[in-house]
C-alpha positions in Angstrom: -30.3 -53.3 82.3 -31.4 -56.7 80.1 -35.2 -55.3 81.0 -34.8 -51.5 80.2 -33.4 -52.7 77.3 -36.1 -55.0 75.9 -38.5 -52.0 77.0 -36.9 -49.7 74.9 -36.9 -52.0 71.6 -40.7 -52.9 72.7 -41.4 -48.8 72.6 -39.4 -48.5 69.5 -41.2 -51.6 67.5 -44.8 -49.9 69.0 -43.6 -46.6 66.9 -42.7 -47.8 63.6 -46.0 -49.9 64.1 -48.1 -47.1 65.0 -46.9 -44.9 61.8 -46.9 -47.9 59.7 -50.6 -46.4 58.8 -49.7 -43.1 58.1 -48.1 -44.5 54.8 -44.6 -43.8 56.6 -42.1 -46.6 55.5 -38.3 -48.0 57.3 -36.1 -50.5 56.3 -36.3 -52.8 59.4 -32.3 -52.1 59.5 -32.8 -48.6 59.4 -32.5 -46.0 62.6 -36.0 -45.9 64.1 -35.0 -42.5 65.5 -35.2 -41.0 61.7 -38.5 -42.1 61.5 -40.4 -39.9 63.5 -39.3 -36.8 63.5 -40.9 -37.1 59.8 -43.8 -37.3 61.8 -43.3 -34.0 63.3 -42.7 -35.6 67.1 -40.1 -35.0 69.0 -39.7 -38.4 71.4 -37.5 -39.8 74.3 -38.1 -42.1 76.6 -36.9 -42.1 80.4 -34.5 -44.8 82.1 -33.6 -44.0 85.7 -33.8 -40.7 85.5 -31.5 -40.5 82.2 -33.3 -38.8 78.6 -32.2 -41.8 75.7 -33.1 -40.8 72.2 -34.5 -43.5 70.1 -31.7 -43.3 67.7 -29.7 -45.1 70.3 -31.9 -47.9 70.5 -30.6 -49.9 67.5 -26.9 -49.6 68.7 -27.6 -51.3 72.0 -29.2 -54.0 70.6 -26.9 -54.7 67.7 -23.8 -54.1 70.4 -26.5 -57.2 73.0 -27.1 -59.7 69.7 -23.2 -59.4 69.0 -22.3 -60.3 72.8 -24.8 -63.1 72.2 -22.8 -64.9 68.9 -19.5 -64.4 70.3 -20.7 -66.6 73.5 -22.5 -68.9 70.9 -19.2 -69.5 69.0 -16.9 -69.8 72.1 -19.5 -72.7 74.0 -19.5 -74.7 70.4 -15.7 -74.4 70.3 -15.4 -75.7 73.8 -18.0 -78.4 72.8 -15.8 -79.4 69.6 -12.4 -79.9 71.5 -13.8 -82.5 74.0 -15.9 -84.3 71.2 -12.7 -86.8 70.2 -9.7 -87.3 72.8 -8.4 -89.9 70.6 -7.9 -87.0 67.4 -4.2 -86.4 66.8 -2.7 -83.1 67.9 -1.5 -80.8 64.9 2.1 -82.0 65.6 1.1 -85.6 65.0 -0.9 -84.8 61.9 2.0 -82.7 60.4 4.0 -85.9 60.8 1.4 -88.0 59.6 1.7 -87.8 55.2 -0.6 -89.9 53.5 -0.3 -91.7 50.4 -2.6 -92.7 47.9 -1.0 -95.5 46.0 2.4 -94.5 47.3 2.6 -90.9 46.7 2.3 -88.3 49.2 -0.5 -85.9 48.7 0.5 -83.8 52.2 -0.9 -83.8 56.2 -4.1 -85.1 55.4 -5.0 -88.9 55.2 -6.5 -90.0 52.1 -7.3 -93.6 52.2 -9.1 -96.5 50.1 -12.4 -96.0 50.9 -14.3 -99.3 51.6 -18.2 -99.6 50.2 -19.9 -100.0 53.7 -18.1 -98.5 56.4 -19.2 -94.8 57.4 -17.9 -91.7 58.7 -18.8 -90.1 62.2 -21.4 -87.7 60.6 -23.5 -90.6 59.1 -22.2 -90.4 55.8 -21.0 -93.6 53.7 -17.1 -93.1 52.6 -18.3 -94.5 49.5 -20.3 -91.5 48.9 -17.6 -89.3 49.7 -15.2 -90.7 47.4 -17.0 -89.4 45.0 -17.1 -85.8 46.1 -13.0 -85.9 45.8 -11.4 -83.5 43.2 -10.1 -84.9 39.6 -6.1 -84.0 40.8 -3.7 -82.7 44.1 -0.5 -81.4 43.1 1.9 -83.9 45.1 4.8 -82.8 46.7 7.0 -83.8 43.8 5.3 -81.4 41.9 3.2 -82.7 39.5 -0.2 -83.8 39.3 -1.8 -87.4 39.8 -5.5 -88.3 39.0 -7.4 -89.3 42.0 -10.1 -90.9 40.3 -7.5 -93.8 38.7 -6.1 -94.1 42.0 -9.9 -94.8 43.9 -11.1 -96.7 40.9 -12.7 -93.8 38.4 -12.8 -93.7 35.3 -9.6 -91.8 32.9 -10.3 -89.2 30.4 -9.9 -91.9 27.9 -12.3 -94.5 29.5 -14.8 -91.8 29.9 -14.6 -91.3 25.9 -15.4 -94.8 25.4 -18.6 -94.4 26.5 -19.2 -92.7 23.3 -18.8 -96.0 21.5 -21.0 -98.4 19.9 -19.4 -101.6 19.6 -21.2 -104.3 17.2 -21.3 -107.8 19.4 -22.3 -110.2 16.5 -21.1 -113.4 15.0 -20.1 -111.7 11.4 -21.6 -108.1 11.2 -24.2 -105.1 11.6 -25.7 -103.9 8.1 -25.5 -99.6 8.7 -28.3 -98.3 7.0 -29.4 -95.0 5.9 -32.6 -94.6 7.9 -33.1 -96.4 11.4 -36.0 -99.2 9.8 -34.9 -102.4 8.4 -36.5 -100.8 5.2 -33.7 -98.4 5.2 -30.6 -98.9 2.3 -27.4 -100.3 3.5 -24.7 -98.0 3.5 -22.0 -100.4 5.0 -21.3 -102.9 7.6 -20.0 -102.6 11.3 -18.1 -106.4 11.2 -17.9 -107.4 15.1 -15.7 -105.9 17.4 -15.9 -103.1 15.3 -16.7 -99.4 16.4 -18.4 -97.1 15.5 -18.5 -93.4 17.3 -22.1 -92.9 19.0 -24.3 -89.8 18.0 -27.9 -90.4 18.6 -30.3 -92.9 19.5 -34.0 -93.5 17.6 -36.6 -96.0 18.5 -33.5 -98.2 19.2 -31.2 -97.5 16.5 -27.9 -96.2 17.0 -27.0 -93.0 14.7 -22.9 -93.8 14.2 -20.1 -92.5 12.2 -17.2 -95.2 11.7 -14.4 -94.7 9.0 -16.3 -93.3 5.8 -19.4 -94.9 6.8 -22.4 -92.3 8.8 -25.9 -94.5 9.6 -27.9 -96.6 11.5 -27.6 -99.5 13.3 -29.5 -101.7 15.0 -29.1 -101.1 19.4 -29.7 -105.1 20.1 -26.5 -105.9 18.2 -24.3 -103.2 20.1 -23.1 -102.6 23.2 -22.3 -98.3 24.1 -22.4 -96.5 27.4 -21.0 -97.8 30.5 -21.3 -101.1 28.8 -19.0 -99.9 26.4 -16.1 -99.1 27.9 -14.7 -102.7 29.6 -15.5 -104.4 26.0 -13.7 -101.1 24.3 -10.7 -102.0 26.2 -11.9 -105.6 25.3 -11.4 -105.3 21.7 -9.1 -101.8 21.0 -5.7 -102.6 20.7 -3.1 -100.1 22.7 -0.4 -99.1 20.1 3.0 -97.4 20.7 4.2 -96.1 17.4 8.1 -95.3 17.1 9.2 -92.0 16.6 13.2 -92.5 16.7 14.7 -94.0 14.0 16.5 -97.3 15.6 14.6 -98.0 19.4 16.2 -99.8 21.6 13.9 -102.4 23.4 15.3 -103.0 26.5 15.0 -106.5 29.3 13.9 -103.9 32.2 12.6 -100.3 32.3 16.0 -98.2 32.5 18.1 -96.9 30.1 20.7 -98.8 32.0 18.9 -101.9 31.1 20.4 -105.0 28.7 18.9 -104.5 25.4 16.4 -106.7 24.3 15.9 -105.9 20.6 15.8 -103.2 18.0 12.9 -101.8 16.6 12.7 -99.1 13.5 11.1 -95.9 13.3 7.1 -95.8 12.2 6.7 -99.6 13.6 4.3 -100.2 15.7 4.0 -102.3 19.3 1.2 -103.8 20.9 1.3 -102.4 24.7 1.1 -104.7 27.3 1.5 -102.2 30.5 2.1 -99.3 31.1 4.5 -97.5 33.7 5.3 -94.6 34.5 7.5 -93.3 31.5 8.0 -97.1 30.2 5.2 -99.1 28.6 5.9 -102.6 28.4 5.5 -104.1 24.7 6.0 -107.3 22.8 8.9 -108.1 20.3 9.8 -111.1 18.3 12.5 -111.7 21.2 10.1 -111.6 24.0 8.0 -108.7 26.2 10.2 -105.8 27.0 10.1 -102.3 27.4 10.8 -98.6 25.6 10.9 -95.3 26.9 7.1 -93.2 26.2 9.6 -90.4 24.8 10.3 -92.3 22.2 6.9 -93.7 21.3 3.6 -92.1 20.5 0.4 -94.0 22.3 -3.0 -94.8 21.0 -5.7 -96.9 21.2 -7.0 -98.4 18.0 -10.0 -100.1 16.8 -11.8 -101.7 13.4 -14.3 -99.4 11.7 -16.9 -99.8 9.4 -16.6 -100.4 6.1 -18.6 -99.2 3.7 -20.6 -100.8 0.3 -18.2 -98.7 -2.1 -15.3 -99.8 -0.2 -16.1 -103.1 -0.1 -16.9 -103.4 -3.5 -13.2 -101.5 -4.3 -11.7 -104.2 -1.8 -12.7 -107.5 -3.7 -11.9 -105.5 -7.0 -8.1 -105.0 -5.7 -8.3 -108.5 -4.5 -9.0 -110.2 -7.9 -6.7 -107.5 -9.9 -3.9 -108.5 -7.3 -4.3 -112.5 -8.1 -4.7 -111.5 -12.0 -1.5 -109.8 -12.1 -0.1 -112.1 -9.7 -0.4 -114.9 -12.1 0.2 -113.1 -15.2 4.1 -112.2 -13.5 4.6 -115.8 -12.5 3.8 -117.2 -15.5 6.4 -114.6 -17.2 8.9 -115.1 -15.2 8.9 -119.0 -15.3 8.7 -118.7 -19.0 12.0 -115.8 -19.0 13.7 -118.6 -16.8 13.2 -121.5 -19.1 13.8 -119.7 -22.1 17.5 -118.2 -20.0 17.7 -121.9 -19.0 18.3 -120.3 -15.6 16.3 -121.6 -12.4 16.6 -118.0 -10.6 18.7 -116.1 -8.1 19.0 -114.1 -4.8 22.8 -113.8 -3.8 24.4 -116.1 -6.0 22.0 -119.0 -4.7 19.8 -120.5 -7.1 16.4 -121.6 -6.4 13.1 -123.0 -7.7 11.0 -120.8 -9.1 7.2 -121.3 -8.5 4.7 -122.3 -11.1 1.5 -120.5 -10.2 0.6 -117.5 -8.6 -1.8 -119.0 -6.0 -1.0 -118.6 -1.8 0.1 -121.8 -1.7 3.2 -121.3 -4.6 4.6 -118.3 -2.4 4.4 -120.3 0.7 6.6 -123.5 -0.8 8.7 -120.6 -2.4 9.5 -119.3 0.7 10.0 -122.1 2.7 12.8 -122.6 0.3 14.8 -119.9 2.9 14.1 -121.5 6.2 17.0 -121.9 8.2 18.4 -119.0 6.5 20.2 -116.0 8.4 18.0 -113.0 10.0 19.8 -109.8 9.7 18.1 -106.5 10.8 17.4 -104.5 7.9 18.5 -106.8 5.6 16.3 -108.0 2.8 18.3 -111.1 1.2 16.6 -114.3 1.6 20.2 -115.9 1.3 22.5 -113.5 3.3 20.2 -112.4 5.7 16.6 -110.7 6.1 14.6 -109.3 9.1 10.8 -109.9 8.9 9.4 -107.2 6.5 12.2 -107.6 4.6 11.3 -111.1 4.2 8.3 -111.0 3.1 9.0 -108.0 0.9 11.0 -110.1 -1.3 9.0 -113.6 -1.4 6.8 -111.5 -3.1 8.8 -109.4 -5.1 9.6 -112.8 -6.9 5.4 -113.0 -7.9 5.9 -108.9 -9.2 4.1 -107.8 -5.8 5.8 -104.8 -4.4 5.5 -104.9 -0.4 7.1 -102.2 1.9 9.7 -103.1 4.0 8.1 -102.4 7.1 5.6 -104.8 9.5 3.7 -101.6 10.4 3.0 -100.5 6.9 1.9 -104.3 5.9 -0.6 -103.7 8.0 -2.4 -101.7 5.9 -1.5 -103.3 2.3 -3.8 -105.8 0.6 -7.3 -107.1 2.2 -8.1 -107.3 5.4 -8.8 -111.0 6.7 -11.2 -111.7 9.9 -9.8 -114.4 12.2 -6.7 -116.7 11.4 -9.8 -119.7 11.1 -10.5 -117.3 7.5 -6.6 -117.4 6.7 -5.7 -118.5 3.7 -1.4 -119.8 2.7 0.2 -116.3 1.6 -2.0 -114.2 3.7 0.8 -112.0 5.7 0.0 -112.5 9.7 1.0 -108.9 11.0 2.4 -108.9 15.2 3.6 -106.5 17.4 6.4 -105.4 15.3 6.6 -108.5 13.3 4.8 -109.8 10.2 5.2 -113.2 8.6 3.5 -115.3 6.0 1.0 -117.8 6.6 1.6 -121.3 6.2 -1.4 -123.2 6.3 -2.2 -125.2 9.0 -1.7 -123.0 11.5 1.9 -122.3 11.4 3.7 -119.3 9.7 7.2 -119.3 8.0 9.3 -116.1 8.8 12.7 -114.2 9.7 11.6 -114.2 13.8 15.4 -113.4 15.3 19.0 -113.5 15.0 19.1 -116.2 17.0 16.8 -118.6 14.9 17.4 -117.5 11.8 14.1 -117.8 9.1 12.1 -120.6 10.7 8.4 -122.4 10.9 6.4 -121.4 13.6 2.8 -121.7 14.9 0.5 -118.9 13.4 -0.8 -118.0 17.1 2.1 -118.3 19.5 1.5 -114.5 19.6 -1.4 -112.2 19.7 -2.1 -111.1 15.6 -2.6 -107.9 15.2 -4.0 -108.2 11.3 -3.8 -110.6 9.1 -4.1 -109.0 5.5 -4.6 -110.9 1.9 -2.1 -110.5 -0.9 -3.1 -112.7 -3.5 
């Protein structure tokens, strides 16, 4: 049968050659049969005795070349079940869940893949790590990202590639044009970013704060180099959004409290979990619930020539009137023959309006009470309200809050630029600068207002007053 049946294909492929040159045309899946009776012939062709039509021809093949794949698929499924005895059975694998730092992602193992071993098809497991999808929905039904689990990159850390980060002693000039002929329109001070648009004949194009230019590419890191020294130099912020938070020893609302911090302040984080972020207090590293706290990541911009220029002007209007309040009020006190007063205690008032006057004058208060939310350098002050009213004596007005005094006065580069009465700003904490390294502030309830070292905690800003 095999033979009469590759006979009758060879007689049917000889007839749509032969009219091939009469200008007949068929579709090579078409019915041969339909072909030549166009042709005005009427043909069959004899097997054992039988007439078979050509339009039957195509049906016995198709029905041969299917008989074919099904004993194709069947050998290569016989071929694949004795390719592994040591494979678990499907009972084993629906007992087997894998986890991928400890949370189940289903039946299917998902491992850590190691750089040089390789999979049974050749192919480096290195290599296929990177083929995996961004999320699975785990079994407790939300979604974890793959990528932070193997090593990738987050959403975030990808962005950071989009940074250009000036790596220089002082600063980058940002000029108009990318030549060195080009006007400066502002400096990117280092560690300070700037957000990457275009790059020409190795200038940077940035924007940063007010500030849109050029910079030069040999004093800036962007890219994939970018994003360990972005996490190098941003600082992770958790901002309160409840009006009294509740710091606490351990991550649990269980937990002892640690500390109390108010609404709008912000905490440097230190870790974070999953709903918790660990931050740090006057009273030592604890934690606070994420749905209470906004997070960010924050970093120094560029400054630009107007806004330096309006800087230094506040600066030397803030000593001016500074000096001009002193020198008033020591005049109202000897003219009163009073020596001043905050609760009924007198105190000495100072002489001068320099850094130096409000550091002795509030040095006066160590050993003094802290009280949270109080603002009495007698009966009690916590730290923003401390320094709120040390310099309410000199006729500055300060708020009364350690995140807001971030942003008041001048900004200072470095504690080795600090200068006594600059106001050193911490994670939820601010205190005035001593000299010499050391601050004098209202750190906790337990100390009271006290001397300290200016560093014994990571400074967040340190801003000039006077």
């Amino acid at each position: 049968m095999k033979k009469n049946s590759l006979k009758l294909t060879a007689c049917a492929l000889a007839a749509v050659i032969g009219f091939t040159g009469t200008g007949i045309e068929a579709e090579a899946t078409g019915n041969v049969a339909s072909v030549l009776p166009s042709a005005g012939i009427e043909f069959f062709l004899q097997e054992e005795e039988k007439s078979t039509s050509l339009s039957s021809v195509k049906e016995e093949a198709d029905a041969a070349e299917a008989e074919r794949e099904a004993s194709k698929k069947e050998e290569e499924k016989e071929e694949s079940a004795k390719e592994d005895d040591s494979e678990m059975t499907e009972a084993e694998q629906e007992e087997d869940t894998s986890e991928v730092g400890g949370i189940s992602v289903g039946s299917a193992q998902v491992g850590v893949f190691s750089d040089i071993a390789s999979t049974s098809d050749g192919i480096s497991k290195k290599s296929t790590e990177k083929k995996i999808i961004d999320t699975v929905v785990v079994s407790e039904g939300y979604t974890k990202d793959l990528k932070a689990m193997v090593g990738g990159l987050s959403e975030e850390e990808e962005s950071f590639k989009n940074l250009v980060i000036a790596k220089v002693n002082d600063y980058v000039n940002v000029r108009d044009i990318p030549s060195e002929e080009g006007e400066i329109v502002g400096k990117l001070y280092n560690k300070s970013v700037g957000s990457f648009i275009e790059e020409e004949d190795g200038w940077y194009k940035i924007s940063s704060g007010s500030v849109e230019g050029y910079v030069k590419g040999e004093f800036c890191v962007t890219g994939d180099d970018a994003v360990d020294y972005a996490k190098e130099v941003g600082t992770r912020i958790a901002t309160v959004t409840t009006t009294t938070l509740k710091v606490r020893e351990k991550p649990g609302l269980e937990e002892t409290v640690l500390g109390l911090v108010p609404i709008e302040d912000e905490l440097i984080v230190t870790e974070e979990l999953d709903g918790w972020v660990k931050v740090n207090i006057e009273e030592g590293d604890g934690y606070v619930s994420t749905d209470y706290v906004t997070l960010s990541t924050e970093f120094v911009k560029a400054e630009s020539i107007a806004e330096e220029k309006a800087r230094l002007a506040k600066e030397e209007e803030a000593r001016k009137a500074a000096k001009a309040a002193a020198k008033k009020k020591t005049e109202e006190n000897a003219a009163s023959g009073k020596k001043g007063e905050d609760g009924g205690k007198t105190y000495a008032n100072p002489t001068g309006s320099t850094g130096a006057d409000v550091v002795q004058f509030a040095k006066q208060f160590v050993g003094n009470p802290y009280v949270y939310g109080g603002t009495s350098l007698t009966n009690g002050a916590d730290c923003s309200g401390f320094v709120m009213s040390v310099y309410k004596n000199f006729g500055v007005s300060l708020p009364h809050s350690s995140a807001a005094d971030r942003s008041v006065g001048a900004s200072v580069n470095g504690l080795e630029n600090a200068q006594p009465g600059d106001i050193i700003c911490y994670s939820g904490h601010v205190g005035i600068y001593a000299g010499n390294g050391q601050i004098v502030h209202a750190s906790t309830s337990r100390t009271g207002i006290i001397v300290s070292n200016a560093n014994y905690r990571s400074i967040l800003s340190i801003r000039r007053i006077l």
